[in-house]
C-alpha positions, 0 to 999 in steps of 0.5 A: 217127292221119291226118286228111282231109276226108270231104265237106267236113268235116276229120275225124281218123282211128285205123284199123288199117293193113289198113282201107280207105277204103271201110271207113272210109267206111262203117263209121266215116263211117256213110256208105252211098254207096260200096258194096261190090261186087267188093271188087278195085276193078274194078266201080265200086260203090265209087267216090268222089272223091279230090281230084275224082279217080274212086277206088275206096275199097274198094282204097284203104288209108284211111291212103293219102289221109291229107291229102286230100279225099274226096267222096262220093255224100252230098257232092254235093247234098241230097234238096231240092238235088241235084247236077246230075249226081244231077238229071240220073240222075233226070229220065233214070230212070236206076236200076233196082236202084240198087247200080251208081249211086253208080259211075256218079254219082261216074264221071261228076262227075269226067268233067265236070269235066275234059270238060264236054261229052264225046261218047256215045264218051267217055261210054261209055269213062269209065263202061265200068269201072263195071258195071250188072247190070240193063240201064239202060245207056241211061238212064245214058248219056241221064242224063250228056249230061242232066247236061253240060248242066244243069251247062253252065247252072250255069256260066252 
């Protein structure tokens, strides 16, 4: 038995040692963020945010964050409230078939949280690990400058 806290939550967990934060996520969580894509951690579908940290969960044994707290897409903001960052992904139409956005949305909340206004070479840097199969790579990196500065605003 461990414990964490899955977006904001504290939660109490009985999981084989093989499970990984992913399938937990998903399995024990019910939440459909964080996806399964390449299953060795290199395409970025996966990703959450380990104490504000980009992590990916499909890598990750759940047992290996015991104590910790994990957010994910459904932890940043709501259909009538979203996170500046998911407003931004929006306005910018950043999405074509979708599967690679959890990615980028979590890649890029950590980004602004410890640079809140990277430059387009940093913005390509941090999201060049996350993989888009669909060709919206410039609606994605419209959508991280669109989401620097609404959340510029927000700290006003």
């Amino acid at each position: 038995m461990f414990a964490l806290q899955v977006n904001g939550q504290a939660r109490q967990f009985d999981t084989p040692p093989a499970t990984t934060l992913l399938q937990l996520l998903r399995n024990d969580c019910g939440l459909n963020g964080p996806k399964y894509g390449c299953g060795l951690g290199q395409c970025g579908a996966c990703t959450v945010l380990v104490d504000g940290r980009a992590a990916r969960a499909c890598v990750i044994p759940a047992r290996g964050v015991a104590g910790r707290s994990v957010t994910t897409l459904e932890g940043l903001g709501t259909r009538a409230q979203p996170h500046p960052v998911q407003q931004a992904f929006i306005d910018a139409q950043a999405a074509q078939c979708g599967y690679c956005l959890n990615g980028m949305v979590m890649t890029t909340c950590a980004l602004l949280a410890r640079v809140p206004d990277p430059t387009p070479a940093q913005i390509r840097a941090e999201l060049s690990h996350n993989l888009c199969r669909c060709g919206t790579h410039l609606e994605i990196l419209d959508a991280v400058q669109r989401a620097a500065r609404l959340c510029a605003q927000e700290r006003r």
